[in-house]
Residue, then its C-alpha position, 0 to 999 in steps of 0.5 A: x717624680x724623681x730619678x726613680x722613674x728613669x730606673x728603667x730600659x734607655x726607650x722608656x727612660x727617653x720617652x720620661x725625658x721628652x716633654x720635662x723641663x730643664x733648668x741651668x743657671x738663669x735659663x728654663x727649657x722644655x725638652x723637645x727632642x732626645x736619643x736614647x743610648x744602651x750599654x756593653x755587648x753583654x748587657x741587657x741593651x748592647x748599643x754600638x753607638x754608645x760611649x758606654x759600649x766598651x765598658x766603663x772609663x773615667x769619661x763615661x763612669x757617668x753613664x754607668x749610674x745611679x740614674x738622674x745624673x748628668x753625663x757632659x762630653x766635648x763632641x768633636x772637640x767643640x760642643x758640650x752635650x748633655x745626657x741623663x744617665x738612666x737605668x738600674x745602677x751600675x748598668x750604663x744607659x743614658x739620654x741624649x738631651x738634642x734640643x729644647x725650647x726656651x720657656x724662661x730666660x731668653x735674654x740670658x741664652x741669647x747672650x750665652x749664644x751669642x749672634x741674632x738667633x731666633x728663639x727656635x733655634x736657640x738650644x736647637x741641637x745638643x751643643x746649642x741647648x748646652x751653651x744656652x743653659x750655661x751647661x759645661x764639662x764641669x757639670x758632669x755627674x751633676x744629680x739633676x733631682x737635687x734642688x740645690x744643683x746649678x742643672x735641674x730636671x724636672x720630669x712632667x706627665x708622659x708626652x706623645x712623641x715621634x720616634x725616628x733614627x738617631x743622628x750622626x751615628x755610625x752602629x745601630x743606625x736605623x735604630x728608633x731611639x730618637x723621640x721628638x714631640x712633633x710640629x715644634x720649631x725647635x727639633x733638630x733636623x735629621x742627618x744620617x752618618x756618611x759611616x753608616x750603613x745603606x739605610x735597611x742594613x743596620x739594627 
């Protein structure tokens, strides 16, 4: 199962992305929870939320396809996050990797972590699952299907997940476009952009 299973809309592609495992640099982790993110006003899934709503630029080309690559950006000039790019080339959508469980190589994150975290909140959030994979800004455009690259995805069978709105985001606020698989530790909490509309009032 390659990069061909994630040629498809943001939803779907997310829900591929739940439950795969993905591997940087000495450290395994189960997906657990992610958000999905469409594209331009005048594509097939216009997302007010996404960096790709504007159009292509040199940060977000990544997101524009093909399908399978990874698209790294600094949050809040502290955080490195980590999406799949998804859907037919040269459409932009993308998913959110938010926070996975360590299944392999736990002494390595906790050090990359740094602190007496518990394993359960180790790569709990999207900053946190990247600082504990060794994921950088440099990885950006990274094909997680090649063998040889240093961030790998592994897609396993379809999970069973709990969908709920995204976090921190301003546009389409109350759009269910966060999977998480339900009753793990590791799934971030929900927090509702202070930007947003009253919950009801947004798409």
């Amino acid at each position: 199962m390659g990069a061909d299973q994630l040629q498809t809309d943001p939803l779907a592609a997310a829900r591929r992305v739940l439950g795969a495992t993905l591997t940087g640099r000495g450290v395994r982790a189960l997906v657990v929870e992610v958000e999905a993110y469409g594209g331009v006003p005048d594509g097939p899934w216009p997302d007010p939320a996404a960096h790709s709503y504007r159009g292509p630029t040199g940060r977000n080309r990544v997101m524009f396809g093909p399908p399978g690559r990874l698209y790294t950006y600094r949050s809040y000039g502290i955080h490195i996050c980590a999406n799949v790019a998804c859907g037919p080339d040269g459409t932009a959508a993308a998913t959110l990797l938010r926070a996975g469980a360590i299944v392999d190589g736990i002494d390595v994150a906790r050090s990359r972590r740094g602190g007496h975290h518990r394993p359960a909140a180790l790569a709990r959030g999207p900053g946190n699952l990247c600082a504990a994979l060794g994921i950088t800004l440099a990885d950006n455009g990274l094909d997680l299907f090649d063998p040889a690259s240093p961030v790998r995805l592994t897609l396993n069978a379809p999970v069973s997940a709990t969908a709920g709105p995204r976090v921190g985001v301003s546009g389409a606020a109350d759009r269910r476009w966060r999977l998480w698989l339900p009753d793990r530790p590791e799934v971030s909490g929900y927090k509702r952009s202070p930007r947003a509309p009253a919950p009801g009032e947004s798409d």
